[in-house]
C-alpha positions in Angstrom: 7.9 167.2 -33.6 10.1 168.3 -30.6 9.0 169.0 -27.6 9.4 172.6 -28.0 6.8 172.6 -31.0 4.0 171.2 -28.7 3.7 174.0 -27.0 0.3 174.7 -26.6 -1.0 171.1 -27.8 -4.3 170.3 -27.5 -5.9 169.0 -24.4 -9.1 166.7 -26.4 -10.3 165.8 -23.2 -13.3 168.1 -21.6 -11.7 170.7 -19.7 -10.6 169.9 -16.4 -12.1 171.3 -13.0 -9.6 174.4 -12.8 -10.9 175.8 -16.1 -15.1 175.6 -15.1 -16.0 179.3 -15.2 -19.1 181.3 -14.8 -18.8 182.2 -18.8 -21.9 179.3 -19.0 -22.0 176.6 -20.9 -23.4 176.7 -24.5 -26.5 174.2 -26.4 -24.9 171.0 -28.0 -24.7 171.7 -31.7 -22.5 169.8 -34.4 -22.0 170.6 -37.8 -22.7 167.9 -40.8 -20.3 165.3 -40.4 -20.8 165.4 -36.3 -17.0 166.6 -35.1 -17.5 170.3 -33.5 -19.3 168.8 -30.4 -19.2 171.1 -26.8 -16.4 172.5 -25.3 -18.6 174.2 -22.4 -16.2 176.6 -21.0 -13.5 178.8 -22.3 -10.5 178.9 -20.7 -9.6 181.3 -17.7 -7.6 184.5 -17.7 -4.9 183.0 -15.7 -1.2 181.3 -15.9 0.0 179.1 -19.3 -3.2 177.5 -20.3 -4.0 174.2 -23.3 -5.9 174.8 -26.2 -9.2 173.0 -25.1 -11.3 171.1 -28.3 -14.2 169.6 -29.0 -14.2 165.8 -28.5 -14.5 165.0 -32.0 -11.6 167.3 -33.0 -7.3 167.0 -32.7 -5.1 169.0 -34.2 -1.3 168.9 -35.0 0.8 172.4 -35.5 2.0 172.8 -39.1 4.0 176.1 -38.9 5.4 177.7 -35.7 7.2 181.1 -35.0 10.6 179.3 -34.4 10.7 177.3 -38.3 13.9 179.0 -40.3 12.9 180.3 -43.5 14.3 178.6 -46.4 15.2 182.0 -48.4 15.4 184.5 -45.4 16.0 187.9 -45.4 18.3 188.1 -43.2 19.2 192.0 -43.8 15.6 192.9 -42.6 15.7 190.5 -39.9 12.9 187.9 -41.6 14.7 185.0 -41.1 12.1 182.6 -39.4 8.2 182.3 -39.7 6.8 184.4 -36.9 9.9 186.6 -35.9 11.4 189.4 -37.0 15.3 190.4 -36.0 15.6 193.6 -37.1 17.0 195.7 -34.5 14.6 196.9 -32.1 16.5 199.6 -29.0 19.6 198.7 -28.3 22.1 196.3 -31.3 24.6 196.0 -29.1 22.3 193.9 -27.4 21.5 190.0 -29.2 17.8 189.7 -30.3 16.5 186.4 -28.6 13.4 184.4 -30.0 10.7 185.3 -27.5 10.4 185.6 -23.3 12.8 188.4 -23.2 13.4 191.9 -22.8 14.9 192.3 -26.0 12.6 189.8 -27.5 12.1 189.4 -31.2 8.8 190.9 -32.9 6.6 188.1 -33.2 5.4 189.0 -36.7 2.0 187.0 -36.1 0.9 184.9 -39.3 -3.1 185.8 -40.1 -5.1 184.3 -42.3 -4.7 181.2 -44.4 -4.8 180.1 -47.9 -5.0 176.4 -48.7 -4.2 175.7 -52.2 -3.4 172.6 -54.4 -0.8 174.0 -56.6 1.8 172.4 -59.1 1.5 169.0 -57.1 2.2 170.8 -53.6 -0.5 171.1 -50.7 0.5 174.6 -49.8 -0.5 176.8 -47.5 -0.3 180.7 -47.7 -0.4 183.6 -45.6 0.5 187.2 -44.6 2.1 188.6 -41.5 0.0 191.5 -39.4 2.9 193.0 -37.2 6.6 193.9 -37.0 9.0 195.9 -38.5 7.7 195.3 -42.3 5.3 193.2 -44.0 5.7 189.8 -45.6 4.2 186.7 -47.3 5.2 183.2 -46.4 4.1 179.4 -47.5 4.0 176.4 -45.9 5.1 173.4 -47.6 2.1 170.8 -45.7 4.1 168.0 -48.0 7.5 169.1 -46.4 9.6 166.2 -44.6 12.0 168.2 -42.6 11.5 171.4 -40.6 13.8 173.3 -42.7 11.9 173.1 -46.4 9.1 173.7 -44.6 8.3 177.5 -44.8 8.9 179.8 -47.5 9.5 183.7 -48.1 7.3 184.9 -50.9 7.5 188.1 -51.1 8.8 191.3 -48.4 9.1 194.0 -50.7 6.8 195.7 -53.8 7.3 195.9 -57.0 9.6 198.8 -56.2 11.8 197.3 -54.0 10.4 199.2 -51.2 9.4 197.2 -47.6 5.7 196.0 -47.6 3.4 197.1 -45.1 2.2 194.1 -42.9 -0.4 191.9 -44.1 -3.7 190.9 -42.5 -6.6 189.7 -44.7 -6.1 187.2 -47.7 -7.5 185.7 -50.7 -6.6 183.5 -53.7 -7.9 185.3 -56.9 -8.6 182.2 -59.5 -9.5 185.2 -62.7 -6.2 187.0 -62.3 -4.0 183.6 -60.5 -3.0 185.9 -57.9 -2.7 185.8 -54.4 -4.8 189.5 -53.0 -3.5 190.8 -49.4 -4.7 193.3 -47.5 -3.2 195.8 -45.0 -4.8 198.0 -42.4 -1.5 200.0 -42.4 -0.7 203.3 -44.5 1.0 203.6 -47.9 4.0 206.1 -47.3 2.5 209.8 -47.4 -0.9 208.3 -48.2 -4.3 206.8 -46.7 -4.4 203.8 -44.8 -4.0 200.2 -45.9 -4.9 198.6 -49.2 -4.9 195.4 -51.5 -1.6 194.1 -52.8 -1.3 191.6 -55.5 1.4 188.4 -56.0 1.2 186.5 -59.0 1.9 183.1 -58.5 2.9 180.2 -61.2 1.8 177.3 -61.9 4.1 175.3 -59.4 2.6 177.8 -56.7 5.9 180.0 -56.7 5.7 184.2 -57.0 6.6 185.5 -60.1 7.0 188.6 -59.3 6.9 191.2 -55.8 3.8 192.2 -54.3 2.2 194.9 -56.9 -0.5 197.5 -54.8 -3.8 197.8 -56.6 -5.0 201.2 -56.5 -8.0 201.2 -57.8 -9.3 199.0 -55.1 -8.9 202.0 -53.0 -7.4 202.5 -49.1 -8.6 202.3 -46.1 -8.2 200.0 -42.7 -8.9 197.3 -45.3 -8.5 193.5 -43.6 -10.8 190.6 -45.1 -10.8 190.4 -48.6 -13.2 187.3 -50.2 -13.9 186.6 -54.0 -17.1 185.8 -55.5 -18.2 183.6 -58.5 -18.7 186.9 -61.0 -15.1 188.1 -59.9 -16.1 191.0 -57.8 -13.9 191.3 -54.7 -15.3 192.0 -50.9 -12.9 193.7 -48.9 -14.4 194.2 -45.0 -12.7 197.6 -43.5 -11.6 197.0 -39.7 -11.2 200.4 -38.2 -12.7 202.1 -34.9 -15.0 205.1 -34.4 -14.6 208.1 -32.1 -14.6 207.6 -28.5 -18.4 207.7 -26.6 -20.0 206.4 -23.5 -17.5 203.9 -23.0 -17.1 202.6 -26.4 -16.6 203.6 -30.3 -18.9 204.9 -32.8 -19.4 202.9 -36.1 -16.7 203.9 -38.3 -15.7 201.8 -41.3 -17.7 199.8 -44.4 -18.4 196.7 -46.1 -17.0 197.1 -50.1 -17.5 195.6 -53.4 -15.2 195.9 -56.6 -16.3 194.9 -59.3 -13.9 195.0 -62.1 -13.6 196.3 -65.7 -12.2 192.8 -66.8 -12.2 190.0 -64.0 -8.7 188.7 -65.4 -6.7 192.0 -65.4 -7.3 194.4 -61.8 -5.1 196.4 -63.5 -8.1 197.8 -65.9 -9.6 198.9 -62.9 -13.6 199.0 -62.5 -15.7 200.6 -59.5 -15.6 200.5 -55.9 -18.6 200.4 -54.1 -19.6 200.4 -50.2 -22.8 198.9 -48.7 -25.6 201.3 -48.4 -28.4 200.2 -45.6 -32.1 201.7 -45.5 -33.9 202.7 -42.7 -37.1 201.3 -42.0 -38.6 205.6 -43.2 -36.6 204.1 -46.5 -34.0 206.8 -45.6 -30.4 205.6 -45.8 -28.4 205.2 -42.4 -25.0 207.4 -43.3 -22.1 207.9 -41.2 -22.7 211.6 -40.5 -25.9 210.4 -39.0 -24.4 207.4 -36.9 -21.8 209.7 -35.3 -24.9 210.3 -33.1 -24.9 207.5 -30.3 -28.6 208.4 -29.8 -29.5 207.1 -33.5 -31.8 204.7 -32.7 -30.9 202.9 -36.0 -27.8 201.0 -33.6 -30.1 199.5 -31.8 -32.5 198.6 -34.6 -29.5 196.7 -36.9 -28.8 195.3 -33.4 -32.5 193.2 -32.6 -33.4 189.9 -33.6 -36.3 189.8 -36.0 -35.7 193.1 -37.7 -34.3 193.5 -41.7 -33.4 196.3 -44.0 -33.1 196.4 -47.3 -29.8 197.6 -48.9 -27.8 199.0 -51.8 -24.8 200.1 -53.3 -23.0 203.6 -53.4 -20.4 204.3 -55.7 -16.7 205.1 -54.1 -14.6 205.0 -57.2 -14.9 204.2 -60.6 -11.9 203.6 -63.2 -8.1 202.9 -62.5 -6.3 205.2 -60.2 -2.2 205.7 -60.5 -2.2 206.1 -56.7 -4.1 205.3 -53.8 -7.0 207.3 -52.5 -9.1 207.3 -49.6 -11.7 205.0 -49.8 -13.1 205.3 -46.3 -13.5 209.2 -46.8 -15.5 208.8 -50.0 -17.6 206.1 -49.0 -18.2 208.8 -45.8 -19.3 211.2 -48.7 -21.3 208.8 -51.0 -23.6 208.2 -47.9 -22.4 204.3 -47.2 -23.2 202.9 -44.1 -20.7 202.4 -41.3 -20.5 199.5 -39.1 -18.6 198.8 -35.8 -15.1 197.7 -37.3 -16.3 194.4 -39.9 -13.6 192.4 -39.7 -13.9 189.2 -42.4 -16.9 188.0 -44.2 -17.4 184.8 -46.4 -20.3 183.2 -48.8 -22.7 180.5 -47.6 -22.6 177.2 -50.0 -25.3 176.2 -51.8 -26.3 180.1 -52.2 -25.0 180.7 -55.6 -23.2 183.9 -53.7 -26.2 184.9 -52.7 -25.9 184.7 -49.0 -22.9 186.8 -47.2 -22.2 186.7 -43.9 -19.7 189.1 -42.0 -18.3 189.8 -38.9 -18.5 192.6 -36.8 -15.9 192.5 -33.7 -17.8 195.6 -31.5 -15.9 197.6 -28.7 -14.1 194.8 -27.2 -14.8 196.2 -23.6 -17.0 195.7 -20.9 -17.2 199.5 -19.7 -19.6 200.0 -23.7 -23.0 201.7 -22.8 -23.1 201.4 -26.9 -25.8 199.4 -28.9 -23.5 197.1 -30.4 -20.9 197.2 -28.0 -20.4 193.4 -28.4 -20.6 192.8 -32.1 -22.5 190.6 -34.5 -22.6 188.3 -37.1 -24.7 189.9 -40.1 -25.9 188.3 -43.4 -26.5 189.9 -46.2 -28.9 188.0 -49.0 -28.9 189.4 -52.7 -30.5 187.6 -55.7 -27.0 187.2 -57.4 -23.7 188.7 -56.0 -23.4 191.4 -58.6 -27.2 192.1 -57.9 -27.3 196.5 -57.0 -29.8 195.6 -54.1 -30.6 193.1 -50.9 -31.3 193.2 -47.4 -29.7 192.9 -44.5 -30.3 191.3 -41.0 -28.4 190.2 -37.6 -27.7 186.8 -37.7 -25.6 186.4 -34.1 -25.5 189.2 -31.7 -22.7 188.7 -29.1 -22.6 189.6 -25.1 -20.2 189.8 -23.3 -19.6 186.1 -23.3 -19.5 185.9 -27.0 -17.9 189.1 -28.7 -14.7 190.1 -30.3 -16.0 188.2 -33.7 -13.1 188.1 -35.8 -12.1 185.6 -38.7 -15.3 183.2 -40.2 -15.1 180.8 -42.6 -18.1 177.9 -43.3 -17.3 174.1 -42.4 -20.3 172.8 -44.1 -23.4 174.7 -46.0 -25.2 174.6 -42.4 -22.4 175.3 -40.3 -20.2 178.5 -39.6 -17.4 178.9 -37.7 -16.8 182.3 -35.9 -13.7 182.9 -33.8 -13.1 185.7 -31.0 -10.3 188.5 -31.2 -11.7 189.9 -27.3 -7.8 191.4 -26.2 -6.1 191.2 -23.5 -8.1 193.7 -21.2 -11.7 192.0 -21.9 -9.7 188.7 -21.1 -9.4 189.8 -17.5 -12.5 191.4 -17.2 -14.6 188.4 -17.9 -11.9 185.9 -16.5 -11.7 184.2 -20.4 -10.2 183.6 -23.0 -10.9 183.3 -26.6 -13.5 180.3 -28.0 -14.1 179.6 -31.6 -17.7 179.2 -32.1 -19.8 176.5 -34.2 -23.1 178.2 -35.3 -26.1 176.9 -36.9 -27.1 178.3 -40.2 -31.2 178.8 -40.6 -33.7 181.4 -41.6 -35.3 181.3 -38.3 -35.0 185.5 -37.0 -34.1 184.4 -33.5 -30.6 183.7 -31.5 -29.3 180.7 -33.8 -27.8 177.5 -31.8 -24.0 177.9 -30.8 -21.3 175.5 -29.7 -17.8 176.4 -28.1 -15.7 174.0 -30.5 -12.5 175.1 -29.3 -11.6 177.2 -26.1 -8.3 178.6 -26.7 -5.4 178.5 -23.9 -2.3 180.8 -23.6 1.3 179.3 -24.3 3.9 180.4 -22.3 5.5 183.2 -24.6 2.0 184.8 -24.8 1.9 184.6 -21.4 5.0 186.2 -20.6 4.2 189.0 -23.2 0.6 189.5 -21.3 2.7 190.0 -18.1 5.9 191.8 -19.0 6.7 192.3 -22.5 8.7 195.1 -23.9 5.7 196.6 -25.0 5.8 196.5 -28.8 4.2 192.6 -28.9 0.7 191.6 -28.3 0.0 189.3 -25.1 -2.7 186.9 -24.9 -2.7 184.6 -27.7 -5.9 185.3 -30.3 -7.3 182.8 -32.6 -7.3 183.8 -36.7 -7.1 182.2 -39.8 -9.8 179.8 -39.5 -9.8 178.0 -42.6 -11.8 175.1 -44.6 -10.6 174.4 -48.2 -10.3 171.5 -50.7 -7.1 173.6 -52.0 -9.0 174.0 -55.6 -7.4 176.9 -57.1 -10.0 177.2 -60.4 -13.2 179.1 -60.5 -14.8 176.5 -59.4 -12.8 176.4 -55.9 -13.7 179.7 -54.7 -14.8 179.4 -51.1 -18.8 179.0 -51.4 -18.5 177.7 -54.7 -18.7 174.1 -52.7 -20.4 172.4 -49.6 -17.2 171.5 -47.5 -16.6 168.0 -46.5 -14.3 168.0 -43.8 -12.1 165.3 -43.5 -12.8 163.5 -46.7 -9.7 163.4 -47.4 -9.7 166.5 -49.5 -11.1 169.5 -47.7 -8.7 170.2 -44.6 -9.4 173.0 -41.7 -6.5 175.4 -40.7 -6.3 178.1 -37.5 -3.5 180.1 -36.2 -2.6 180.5 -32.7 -1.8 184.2 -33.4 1.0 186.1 -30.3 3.3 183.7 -28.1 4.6 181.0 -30.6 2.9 181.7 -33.5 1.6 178.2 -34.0 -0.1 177.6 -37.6 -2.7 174.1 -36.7 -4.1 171.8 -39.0 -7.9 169.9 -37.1 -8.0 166.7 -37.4 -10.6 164.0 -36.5 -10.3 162.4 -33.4 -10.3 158.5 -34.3 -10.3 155.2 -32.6 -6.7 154.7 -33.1 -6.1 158.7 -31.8 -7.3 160.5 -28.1 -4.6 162.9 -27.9 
């Protein structure tokens, strides 16, 4: 690896002196096999900055923005793994890479799919920003930098540009790879689910195929569950009060006519929660920042029970607006969910999602800083459950973004604050380690990773052109043996970290789009 590819490296080592803020430190926690140990300080808001991780962890970049393509695009600019060429103002102008004026768009890989495929270790993944959408894979077997990173797919099955990509699943019923987009279908409602079929050797068969009846909204996590029903989490802001946003967007289940073929269709649904007057809490309703039920969802200790509403049943030829129905059907907003995943050893009974909150300090909002929420149902396919905060965040801890578990006890929880809460608290983004129990009280946190700012991002934060993002933001958080049956589906298993089969992935979103791998930290390796 070149210089130029450690950009952003690691520092293993505690974080020096210069990077001791007044963010406070967090309890010692460690998950089951002892490596996310204390990082007690995220990083400042200030200059180029090192990843900081806990002492038990290394890691070593896959993918960066910079890797050629191996079949690019190079009429639509996609021609390396976070940057798009296509012209931007001026092409009389040449596009550089990054820390220009007339900088490439940093297309910003998102979340990750590990998967075992055809003899390959591969890892997938869509692209949230640029000019157009696209899927790529990473060859983690490759030997040289340029077989390393593929183009799956940058068009549908129409030929038409994709939109770009933010949440992803592998689908083991259908042998599909499912992406979501927050963006808009052309003359249509937002976002969506598209589908690329994949073969055997872990190559597309075909171009990324939308899937109506899975509705549109700002759709971005998307997670499978052992019946083959699909959770989709919908990531989109309220109207503007006191400071902050209003609850806006829903929690979905789709549960299909036939769990091999999405193109049957089957019904939509969108997460319905009760009052404690066993009245449900509706969006009309929530628009009301005095609704005391904010403040309620938002206090240790308290549950409500929940249920489904119907959005959509059947196929649909074109897309429709899910958000607007679930409005209707009386679903229950929350402040922009972002990802959710199952807890192991459930039996999918246990969900746990994200909720990223205004991403300001200036909120007089309940729930201006987000949450963590689980859901607990008898069976994933069961019509009722109840819900209750698991992790409320402050302003310390807010911005919660991508979540995946690392063991049955253990769930990781990254931060996506943005730039202007950066300054405000003087930090940066952490990834969280948080204990899993049944206790109805603040659970036990560690900082396992306190992100830093690379040099691109960094000029970006200070001086971009304006259509790229600045401070870097930590995504695709990742833990997967790479078994792509039934069987694999994350939750299906306890992960094992470093046994030599389950592997942990994160992106180093903005700046150099850096794809990591964690490691263990080992005698015979510090740094």
């Amino acid at each position: 690896m070149s210089a130029g590819h450690k950009i952003g490296l690691a520092a293993i080592a505690t974080a020096c002196a210069a990077a001791l803020l007044t963010t406070g430190a967090l309890p010692a926690a460690a998950d089951d096999r002892g490596s996310f140990g204390d990082v007690p300080y995220a990083n400042p808001w200030s200059g180029i900055q090192n990843n900081v991780l806990s002492p038990g962890l290394r890691q070593t970049s896959v993918a960066w923005g910079s890797l050629p393509l191996t079949n690019p695009d190079t009429g639509n600019g996609i021609t390396n793994y976070g940057y798009n060429f296509a012209a931007l103002k001026d092409t009389t102008i040449p596009i550089t890479m990054t820390q220009n004026a007339h900088e490439a768009w940093k297309t910003e890989p998102d979340k990750n799919v590990y998967l075992v495929i055809g003899g390959h270790h591969y890892l997938y993944q869509g692209h949230e920003t640029g000019t157009r959408g696209y899927v790529t894979r990473v060859d983690l077997d490759a030997t040289t930098d340029a077989t390393r990173v593929t183009l799956i797919t940058d068009v549908d099955n129409l030929g038409a540009a994709l939109p770009t990509f933010d949440g992803i699943t592998w689908d083991p019923f259908t042998s599909q790879l499912l992406l979501t987009s927050e963006n808009k279908f052309s003359g249509t409602p937002r976002g969506g689910v598209w589908a690329v079929m994949l073969d055997a050797s872990g190559n597309p068969t075909s171009a990324a195929v939308p899937q109506y009846a899975l509705g549109s909204g700002a759709y971005e996590g998307i997670q499978n569950d052992s019946d083959g029903n699909l959770w989709i989490a919908e990531d989109n802001g309220g109207a503007a009060s006191n400071g902050g946003k209003l609850p806006n967007t829903f929690i979905y289940r789709f549960i299909p006519t036939n769990k091999a073929d999405l193109a049957q269709g089957g019904v939509l649904q969108a997460l319905q929660v009760i009052r404690k007057d066993n009245t449900p809490a509706t969006w009309t309703q929530l628009q009301n920042p005095a609704d005391p039920f904010e403040v309620d969802v938002h206090t240790y200790g308290n549950s409500f029970k929940t249920g489904w509403v119907t959005v959509h049943t059947g196929t649909a030829a074109a897309a429709f607006d899910a958000s607007g129905t679930a409005q209707t059907a009386g679903a229950t907003p929350f402040k922009r969910p972002e990802n959710g995943v199952f807890r192991p050893g459930s039996n999918f009974g246990e969900f746990y999602f994200t909720e990223t909150g205004d991403t300001t300090s200036t909120s007089n909002l309940p729930g201006a800083y987000g949450a963590v929420f689980r859901l607990s149902q008898k069976s994933p396919s069961a019509t009722t459950g109840t819900l209750s905060p698991f992790w409320l965040g402050d302003i310390q801890h807010t911005g919660f973004d991508n979540i995946q578990f690392a063991s049955r006890d253990t769930v990781l929880v990254v931060e996506d604050a943005g730039d202007g809460l950066h300054k405000s608290r003087n930090a940066l983004d952490s990834g969280y380690a948080v204990q899993v129990s049944d206790d109805s009280k603040a659970p036990k946190v560690t900082r396992w990773l306190a992100e830093g700012r690379d040099s691109s991002a960094y000029y970006d934060s200070a001086s971009n052109p304006g259509y790229n993002d600045g401070d870097n933001e930590i995504t695709g958080i990742h833990v997967s043996d790479g078994d792509p049956s039934v069987g694999g589906i994350l939750g299906a298993k306890s992960p094992n970290l470093f046994d030599g089969s389950w592997r942990g992935f994160w992106t180093q979103q903005h700046g150099d789009n850096i794809t990591w791998e964690l490691l263990p930290v080992t005698g015979d390796n510090h740094s």
